[in-house]
MIMI-6601 format. One record per residue (C-alpha): x, y, z; residue in one letter. Coordinates in steps of 0.1 Angstrom, whole numbers, plus 5000, padded with zeros to 4 digits. Example, Ala and Ser with C-alpha at 12.3 -4.5 7.8 and 13.67 -1.06 7.14 Angstrom:
<nodes>
512349555078a;513749895071s;
</nodes>
This chain:
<nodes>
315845852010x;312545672020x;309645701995x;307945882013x;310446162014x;309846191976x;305946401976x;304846631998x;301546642016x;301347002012x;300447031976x;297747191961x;295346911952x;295646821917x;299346771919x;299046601947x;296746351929x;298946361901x;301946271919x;300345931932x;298845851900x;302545861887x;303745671920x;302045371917x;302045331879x;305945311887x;305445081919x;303044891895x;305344851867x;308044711891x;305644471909x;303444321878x;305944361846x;309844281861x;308444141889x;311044391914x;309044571940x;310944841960x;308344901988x;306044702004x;302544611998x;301544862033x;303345142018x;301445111984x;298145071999x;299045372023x;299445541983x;296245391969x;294045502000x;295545812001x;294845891960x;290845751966x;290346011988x;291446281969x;289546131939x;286646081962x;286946431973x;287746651941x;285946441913x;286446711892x;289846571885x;288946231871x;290946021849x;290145701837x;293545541840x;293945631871x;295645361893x;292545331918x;290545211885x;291944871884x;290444771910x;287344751889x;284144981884x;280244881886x;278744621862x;278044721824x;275144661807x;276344561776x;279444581751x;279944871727x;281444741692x;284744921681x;285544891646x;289644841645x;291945091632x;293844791612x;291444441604x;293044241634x;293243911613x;293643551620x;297243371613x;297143061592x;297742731607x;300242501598x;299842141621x;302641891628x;301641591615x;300641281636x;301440891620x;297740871605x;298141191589x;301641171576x;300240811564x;297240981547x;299141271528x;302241101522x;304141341543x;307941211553x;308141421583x;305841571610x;306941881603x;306041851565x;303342151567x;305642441581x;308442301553x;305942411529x;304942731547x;308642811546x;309042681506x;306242921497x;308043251517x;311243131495x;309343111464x;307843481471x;310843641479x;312843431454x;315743351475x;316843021497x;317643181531x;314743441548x;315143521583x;312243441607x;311343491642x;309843181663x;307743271698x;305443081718x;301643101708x;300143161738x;296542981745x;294643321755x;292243561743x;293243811714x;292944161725x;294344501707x;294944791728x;295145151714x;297545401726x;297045771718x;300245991728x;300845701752x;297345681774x;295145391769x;292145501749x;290145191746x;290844731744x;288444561720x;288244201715x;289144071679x;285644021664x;285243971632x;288544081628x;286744431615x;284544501649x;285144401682x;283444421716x;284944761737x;286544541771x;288344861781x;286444861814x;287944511820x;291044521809x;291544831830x;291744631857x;294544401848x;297544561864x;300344431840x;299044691809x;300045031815x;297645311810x;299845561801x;303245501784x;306245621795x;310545551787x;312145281805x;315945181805x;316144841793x;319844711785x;321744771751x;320444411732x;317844341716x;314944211741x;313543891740x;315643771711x;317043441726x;319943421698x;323043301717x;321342961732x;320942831702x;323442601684x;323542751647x;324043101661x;327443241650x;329043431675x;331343621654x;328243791637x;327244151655x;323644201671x;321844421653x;321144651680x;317644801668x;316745151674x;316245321706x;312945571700x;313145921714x;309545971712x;306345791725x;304245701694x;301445961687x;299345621679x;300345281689x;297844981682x;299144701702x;297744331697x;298244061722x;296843791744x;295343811777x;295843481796x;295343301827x;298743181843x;298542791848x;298542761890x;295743031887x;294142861856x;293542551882x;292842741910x;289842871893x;288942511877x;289042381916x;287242661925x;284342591898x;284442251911x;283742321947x;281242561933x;279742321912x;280142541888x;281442361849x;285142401846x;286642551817x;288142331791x;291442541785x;293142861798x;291743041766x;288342961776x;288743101813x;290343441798x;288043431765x;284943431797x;286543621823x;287143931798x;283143891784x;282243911822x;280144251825x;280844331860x;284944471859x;285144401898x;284644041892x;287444041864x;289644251887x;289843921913x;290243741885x;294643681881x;294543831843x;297943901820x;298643991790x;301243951763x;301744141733x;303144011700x;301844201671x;301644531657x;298044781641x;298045121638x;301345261639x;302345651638x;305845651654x;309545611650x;310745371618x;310445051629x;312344851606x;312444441615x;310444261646x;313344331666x;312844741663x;308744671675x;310044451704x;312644691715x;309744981716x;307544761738x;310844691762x;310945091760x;307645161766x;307144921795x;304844681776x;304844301788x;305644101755x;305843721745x;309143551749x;311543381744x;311943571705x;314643311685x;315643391649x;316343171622x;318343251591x;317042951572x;314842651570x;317242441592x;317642681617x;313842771618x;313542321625x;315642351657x;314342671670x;310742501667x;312042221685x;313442441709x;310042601718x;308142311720x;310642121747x;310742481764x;307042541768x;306542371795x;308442551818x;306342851802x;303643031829x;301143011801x;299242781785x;300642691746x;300042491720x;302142621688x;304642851679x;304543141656x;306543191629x;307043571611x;309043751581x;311543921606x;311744201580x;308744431579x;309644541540x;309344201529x;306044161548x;304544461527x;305744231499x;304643931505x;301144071514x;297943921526x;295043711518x;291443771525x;291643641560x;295643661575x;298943771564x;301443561543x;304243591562x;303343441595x;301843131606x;301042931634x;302842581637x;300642361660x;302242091681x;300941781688x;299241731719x;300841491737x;299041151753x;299640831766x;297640511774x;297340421809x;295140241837x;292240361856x;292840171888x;290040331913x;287940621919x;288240881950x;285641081958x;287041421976x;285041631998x;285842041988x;285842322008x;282742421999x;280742061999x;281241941968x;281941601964x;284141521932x;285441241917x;289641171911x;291040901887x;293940741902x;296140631872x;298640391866x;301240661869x;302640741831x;304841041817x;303141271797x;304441651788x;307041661810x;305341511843x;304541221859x;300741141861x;298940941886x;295641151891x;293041341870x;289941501876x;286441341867x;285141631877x;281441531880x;279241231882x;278241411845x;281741371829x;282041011841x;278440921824x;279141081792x;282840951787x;281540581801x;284540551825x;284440211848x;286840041872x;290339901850x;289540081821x;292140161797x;292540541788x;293740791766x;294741051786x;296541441780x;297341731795x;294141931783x;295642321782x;298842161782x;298442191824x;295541991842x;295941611831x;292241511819x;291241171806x;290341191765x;288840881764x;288240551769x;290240281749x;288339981765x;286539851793x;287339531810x;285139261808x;281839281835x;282939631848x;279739811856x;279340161848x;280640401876x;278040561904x;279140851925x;275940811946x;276140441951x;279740481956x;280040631989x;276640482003x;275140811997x;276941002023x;279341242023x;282941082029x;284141332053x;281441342081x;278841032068x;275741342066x;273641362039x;274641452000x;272141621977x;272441691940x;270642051936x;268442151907x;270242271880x;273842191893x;276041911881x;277641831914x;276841611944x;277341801974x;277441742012x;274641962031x;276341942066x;277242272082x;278742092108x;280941902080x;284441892088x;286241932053x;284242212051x;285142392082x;287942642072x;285242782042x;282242742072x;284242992093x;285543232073x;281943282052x;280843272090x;283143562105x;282543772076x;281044162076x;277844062062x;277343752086x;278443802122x;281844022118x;283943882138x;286944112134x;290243992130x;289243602125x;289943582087x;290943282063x;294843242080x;292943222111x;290242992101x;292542782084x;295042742118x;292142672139x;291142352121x;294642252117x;295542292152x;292542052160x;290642372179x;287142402154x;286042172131x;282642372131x;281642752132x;279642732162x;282842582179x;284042922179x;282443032210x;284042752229x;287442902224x;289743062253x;291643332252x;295043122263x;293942882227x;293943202210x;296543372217x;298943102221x;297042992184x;300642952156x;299143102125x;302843002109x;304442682104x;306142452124x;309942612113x;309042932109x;305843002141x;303843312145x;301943332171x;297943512172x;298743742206x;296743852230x;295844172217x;294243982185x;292943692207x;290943972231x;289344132196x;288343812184x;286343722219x;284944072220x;283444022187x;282143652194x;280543782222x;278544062201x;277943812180x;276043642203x;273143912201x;273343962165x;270044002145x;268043672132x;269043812094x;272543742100x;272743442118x;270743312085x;273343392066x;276243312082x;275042952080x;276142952045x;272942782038x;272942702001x;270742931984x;269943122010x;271643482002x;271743812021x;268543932009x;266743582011x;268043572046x;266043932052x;263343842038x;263343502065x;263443732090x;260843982083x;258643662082x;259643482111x;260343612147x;263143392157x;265343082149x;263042802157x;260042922141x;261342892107x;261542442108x;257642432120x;257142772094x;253542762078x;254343012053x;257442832042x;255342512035x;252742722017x;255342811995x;256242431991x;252942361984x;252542621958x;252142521924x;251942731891x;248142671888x;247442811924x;249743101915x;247943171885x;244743211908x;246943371935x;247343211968x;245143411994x;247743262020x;250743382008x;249443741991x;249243862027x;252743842032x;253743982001x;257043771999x;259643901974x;260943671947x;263943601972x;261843351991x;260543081966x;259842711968x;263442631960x;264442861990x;262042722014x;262642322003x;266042422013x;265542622042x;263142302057x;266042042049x;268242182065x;266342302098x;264641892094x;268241702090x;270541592119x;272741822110x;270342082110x;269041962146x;272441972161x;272942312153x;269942412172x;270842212196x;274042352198x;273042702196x;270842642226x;273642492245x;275742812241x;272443032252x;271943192218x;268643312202x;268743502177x;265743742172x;264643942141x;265444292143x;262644352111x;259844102122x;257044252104x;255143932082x;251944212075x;252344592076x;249044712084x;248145052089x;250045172119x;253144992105x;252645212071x;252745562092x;255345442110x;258045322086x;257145482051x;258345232033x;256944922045x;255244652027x;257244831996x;259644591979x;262844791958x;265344681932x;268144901930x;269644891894x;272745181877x;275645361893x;274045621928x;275545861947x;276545631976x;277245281969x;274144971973x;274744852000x;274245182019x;271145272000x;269944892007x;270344932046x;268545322041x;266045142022x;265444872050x;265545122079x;262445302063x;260444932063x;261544882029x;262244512014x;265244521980x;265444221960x;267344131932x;265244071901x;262744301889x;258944081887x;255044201889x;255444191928x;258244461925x;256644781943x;259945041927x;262845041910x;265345271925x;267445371890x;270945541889x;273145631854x;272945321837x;270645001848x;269344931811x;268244561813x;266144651847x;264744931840x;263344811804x;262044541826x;260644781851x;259144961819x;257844671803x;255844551835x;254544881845x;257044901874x;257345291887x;260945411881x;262545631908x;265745851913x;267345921944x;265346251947x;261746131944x;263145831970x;263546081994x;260346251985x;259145911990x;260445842028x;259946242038x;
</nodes>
């Protein structure tokens, strides 16, 4: 029977809606936790829409774990502090030991710390053989999440270990924690615990099979790590990179900063997990050894850390160790350790706590692992985006598992503070136990000069020889060419997309087989394009071809052609000029008429010309305009380059070539009186702040229709700020400067 087959349409509403809710948390659970989906991702989204609408249309019945949630709500002003139900304390570390240090403490064995860890739990418990489990400790950020009756009543971070900040609107959003618990069949072992791989395990001793529960817990305090995986851990370094953005240091860092991000929608693109491994607040079955709390999370449906290996005694608990850390790398996480607990939750009431973590557990951290090797030259890559950034090619050298011939530099920054030259020799590691990074340098040979980005590619940009600019408050050299060729596929797509020109149906797989296939290296190359190129355009692989069509091939010319007549606003901003966003881009064209006015612009070299001291005495020129804070000198020294460089020239030339002019549609530099009657709100500048009745982008364009101008920051020059539920920081701003505060009822006093 087909899934659909399952629910019926013709329910009253709320069961309806309930019905889906329970739907895709099951779909979920297969697709993010056992990784088995049973439908495809059209027949889920058919589900998702289908629940949003009913959501949409009978509010009443809101839940806040329902499934159309993780996708991510609007931004928070701030974190609420939870205090824990249980202190969520810190585990002692116990290091393995490198030559200096074993040297130093007289150690006779790296291990020589978690020996003595395991000689204290003997001396406690007063007997030579204790049975310990050994997982992975994963590099993330520490979480707890409480259960109620199995439904998710809030995530906190860990604080102080007493009071943590409330992430439950984040972590809401990551789609491998279920929001309400529910029985799943898992097999007759106990899960996770890796016992027959490993040598000392005797086969002729039973499994202790733990205890199956028969009810959820009426309170469950779960603690865990949320993590990045490692591809998606360097996709978001690379991405920083291009961005110009720094990169984070470790995988902790990017999930520690993703999950303090106030705006969930942002963390919902971000590819969050989460493991759990410990236990708080507990009112529930018996749970008698680590194996009993494992098998209720396997139960439950709760993603937990494996592999879970027991040990019986000290030599055992050696090997399994071992075991982890040649295993690790394999792992989809990054890891720098393994934990060690009292499998037996009686003797961990025993044994107690101190002030700060529990006596039975510890964290053993491995060494990280590096090697010295050659720095032989210096590429400088040209990103998707512009940037320009600087690869270390090695003498290639074994290190965690891998071969290494490459690491990033990262920035002309990194190279300066770490003194790297031509022939050094480096230390280098795996930083995160993923990205290989250089540590350090061991020495320089003699006369090497210290390294230049700049001077090393003649101050051009490698890919298409335009210029290269470092911007004000960014680390990273990038090229400014819109015409640049290793920037095309980005170009396009930020080009094609619903705020720019929307051209429907040319996405990123498009983009991306246009330049390969030789057929745009540049946006504007779009409108040379036939409809036998398009339709005959293989979006698939050589093997394995799929071809564009001429159905999608007559869509995409339609929509270059309405392009063509597009306002001035948009054509702005599908430049993907940098700093010039959708608003800025407005804001252009209420100021300017058409296209070649802005290079020869008067009031954009005012605005280059003003300084703070004629602001202070306000500049007659520009107070005429009454130019939001969207258009500033930065803006317009941007804006001028661009318009002033060849680059910039051969797009106009270009554009005239292909008989396109674009004209503003909200050309109005001065409102005088007869603009005023006509438009109510013109010569008014808005800042939209808290959650509406209709999303902002809708009130935005009502705003604009009426003469309006909306910017993003709240200053002196602000006329109103438009204020839903929610928008603390911009209304006390607004409050502060004497800024009238409106709701969506005295806005439309306003325009009536």
């Amino acid at each position: 029977m087909a899934e659909h087959d399952l629910f019926s349409n013709a329910l009253p509403p709320l069961d309806r809606i309930g019905e889906l809710r329970a739907l895709l948390d099951h779909h979920n659970r297969l697709y993010y936790n056992k990784a088995t989906p049973d439908i495809s991702d059209a027949e889920y989204d058919l589900f998702f829409r289908e629940l949003e609408n009913l959501e949409a249309k009978y509010p009443e019945f809101h839940d806040p774990n329902s499934p159309t949630l993780r996708v991510g709500g609007a931004p928070i002003e701030g974190f609420q502090q939870i205090q824990h139900a249980v202190p969520m304390l810190s585990i002692d570390d116990v290091f393995e030991l490198g030559a200096e240090a074993m040297q130093k403490s007289d150690a006779t064995r790296p291990e020589q710390e978690l020996i003595e860890f395991y000689q204290r739990l003997q001396k406690n418990l007063k007997r030579e053989d204790i049975a310990v489990t050994i997982e992975p400790k994963i590099d993330g950020a520490a979480v707890s999440l409480l259960y109620q009756n199995g439904k998710l009543v809030y995530a906190a971070t860990r604080g102080d270990g007493r009071t943590g900040d409330d992430v439950t609107h984040n972590v809401r959003t990551i789609r491998s924690i279920p929001l309400d618990l529910k029985f799943q069949q898992v097999a007759d072992s106990t899960p996770n615990v890796d016992l027959e791989e490993l040598p000392y395990h005797h086969t002729n001793e039973p499994n202790p099979l733990p205890n199956t529960p028969s009810t959820i817990p009426a309170l469950l305090e779960v603690r865990g790590e949320i993590f990045m995986p490692n591809e998606a851990f360097a996709t978001l370094n690379a991405e920083r990179d291009e961005a110009g953005l720094p990169t984070f240091a470790n995988p902790r860092n990017s999930a520690a900063g993703t999950l303090k991000l106030l705006d969930p929608k942002i963390v919902a693109e971000r590819p969050l997990a989460f493991l759990a491994h410990g236990l708080g607040a507990y009112d529930g079955p018996k749970l008698e050894t680590e194996h009993d709390f494992h098998h209720l999370l396997a139960t439950l449906g709760i993603p937990q850390n494996q592999p879970i290996l027991t040990a019986h005694n000290l030599d055992e608990l050696l090997e399994a160790v071992a075991k982890i850390n040649h295993d690790r790398h394999a792992l989809d996480y990054g890891t720098d350790g393994a934990v060690i607990k009292v499998l037996d939750r009686a003797e961990r009431e025993q044994l107690g706590f101190t002030s700060r973590a529990p006596r039975w557990a510890a964290a053993y951290k491995f060494l990280p692992e590096q090697k010295e090797t050659t720095l032989e030259n210096i590429i400088i890559q040209v990103g998707r985006t512009g940037v320009l950034t600087p690869v270390a090619e090695l003498t290639p050298v074994l290190i965690s598992g891998s071969t290494v011939s490459r690491a990033t530099l990262h920035n002309q920054d990194e190279i300066t503070k770490k003194d790297i030259r031509l022939g050094a020799t480096v230390l280098i590691e795996k930083a995160g136990e993923i990205i290989p990074a250089i540590v350090k340098v061991i020495r320089h040979v003699e006369a090497a000069i210290p390294f230049s980005l700049y001077d090393c590619v003649g101050g051009k940009c490698p890919s298409c020889g335009g210029p290269i600019s470092q911007e004000e408050g960014f680390v990273a050299w990038r090229c400014t060419n819109f015409a640049c060729p290793a920037q095309a596929v980005t170009s396009i797509k930020h080009f094609a997309a619903r705020k720019a020109l929307d051209l429907d149906g040319l996405g990123e797989i498009v983009a991306e087989a246009l330049v390969r296939h030789g057929h745009c290296t540049t946006p504007l190359d779009l409108f040379n394009l036939t409809e036998t190129t398009l339709a005959n355009l293989n979006l698939g692989s050589e093997e394995s071809p799929r071809r564009f069509g001429e159905k999608n091939a007559a869509k995409v010319l339609a929509a270059l052609i309405a392009a063509k007549s597009k306002p001035l606003h948009r054509w702005l901003y599908a430049m993907g000029i940098r700093q010039l966003g959708e608003s800025a881009a407005k804001e252009l064209s209420r100021l300017h008429r058409t296209i070649a006015e802005i290079p020869e612009s008067a009031i954009l070299a005012e605005l280059l010309r003003d300084t703070r001291a004629t602001a202070k005495k306000q500049n007659d020129f520009l107070a005429k305009y009454s130019i939001t804070g969207d258009v500033g000198p930065a803006v317009a020294e941007t804006i001028i380059s661009f318009f002033k460089s060849e680059a910039g020239q051969h797009v106009l030339t270009q554009l005239a070539q292909l008989g396109i002019d674009p004209v503003s549609d909200n050309y109005l530099p001065i409102a005088g009186e007869s603009d005023l009657s006509a438009l109510p709100l013109a010569g008014k500048t808005f800042v939209i702040t808290g959650t509406l009745s209709t999303d902002r982008d809708a009130m935005k364009e009502l705003i604009e229709s009426k003469g309006g101008k909306v910017s993003g920051s709240v200053s002196a020059k602000t006329s109103y700020v438009l204020a839903g539920e929610g928008g603390g920081s911009k209304r006390e701003k607004a409050e502060k400067l004497g800024v009238t505060i409106l709701d969506e009822a005295a806005l439309k006093a306003l325009i009536s």
